[in-house]
Legacy VTK file of the C-alpha trace (Angstrom):
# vtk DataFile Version 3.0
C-alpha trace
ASCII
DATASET POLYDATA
POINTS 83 float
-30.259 7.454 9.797
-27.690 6.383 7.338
-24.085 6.423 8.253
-21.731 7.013 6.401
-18.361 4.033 7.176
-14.780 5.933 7.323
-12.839 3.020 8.843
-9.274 3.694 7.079
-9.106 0.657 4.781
-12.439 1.887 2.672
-10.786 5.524 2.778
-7.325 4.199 1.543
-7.699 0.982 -0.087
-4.431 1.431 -2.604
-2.551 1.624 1.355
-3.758 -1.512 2.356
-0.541 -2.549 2.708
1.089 0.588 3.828
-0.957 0.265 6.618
-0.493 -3.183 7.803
3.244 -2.509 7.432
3.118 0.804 9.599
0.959 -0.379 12.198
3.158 -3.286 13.192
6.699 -0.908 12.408
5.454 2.612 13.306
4.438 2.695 17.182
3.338 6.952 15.811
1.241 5.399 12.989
-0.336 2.725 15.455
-1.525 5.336 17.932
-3.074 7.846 15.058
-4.450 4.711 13.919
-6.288 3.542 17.151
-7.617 7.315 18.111
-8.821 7.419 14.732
-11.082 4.291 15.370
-11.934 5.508 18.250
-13.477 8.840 17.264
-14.407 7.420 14.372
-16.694 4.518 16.247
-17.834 7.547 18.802
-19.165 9.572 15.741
-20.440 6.924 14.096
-22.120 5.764 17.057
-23.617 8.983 18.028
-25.396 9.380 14.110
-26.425 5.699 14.464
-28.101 6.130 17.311
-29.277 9.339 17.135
-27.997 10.552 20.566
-28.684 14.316 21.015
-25.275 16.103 20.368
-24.679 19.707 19.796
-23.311 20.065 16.640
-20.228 21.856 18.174
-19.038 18.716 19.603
-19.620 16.410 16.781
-17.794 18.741 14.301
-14.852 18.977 16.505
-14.886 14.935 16.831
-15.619 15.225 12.610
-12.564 17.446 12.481
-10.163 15.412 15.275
-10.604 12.381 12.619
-9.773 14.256 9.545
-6.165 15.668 11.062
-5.581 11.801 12.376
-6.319 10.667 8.805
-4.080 13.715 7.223
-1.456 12.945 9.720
-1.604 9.152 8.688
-1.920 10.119 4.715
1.139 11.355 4.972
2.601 8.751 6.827
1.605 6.086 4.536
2.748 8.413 1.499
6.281 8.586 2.746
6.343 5.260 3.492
5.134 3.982 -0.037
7.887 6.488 -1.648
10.847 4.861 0.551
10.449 7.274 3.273
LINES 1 84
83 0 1 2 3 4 5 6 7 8 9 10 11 12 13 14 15 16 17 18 19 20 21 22 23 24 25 26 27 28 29 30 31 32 33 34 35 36 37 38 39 40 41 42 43 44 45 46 47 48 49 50 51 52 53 54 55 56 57 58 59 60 61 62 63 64 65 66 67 68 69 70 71 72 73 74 75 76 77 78 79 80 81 82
């Protein structure tokens, strides 16, 4: 099966930067970051493998990472404006 990579630098590569900066300053950031590897590894993981999963509990894991990547978005968008 072909999986699809969401590691954060290939989803927000103009916050390269932004990120290295936050996850060394921003102990908040550094945790979103880390759980969002995490689930994001698990998911990816689970599709690469093809481990039987009811699709309940990967669209809840598919749903976890997109609030931990809004949550960071926002981080990084305040911190490139000065915030």
């Amino acid at each position: 099966m072909q999986v699809e990579h969401h590691d954060l630098h290939h989803e927000f590569p103009e916050y390269l930067d932004h990120i290295h900066a936050l996850q060394s300053s921003d102990e908040q950031f550094g945790h979103l970051y880390n759980q969002y590897h995490q689930v994001t590894r698990e998911v990816e993981r689970l599709e690469e493998e093809d481990v039987p999963v009811d699709d309940f509990t990967i669209e809840n894991m598919k749903k976890q990472r997109v609030w931990l990547k809004d949550q960071m978005y926002r981080m990084l968008v305040a911190h490139k404006n000065g915030g």
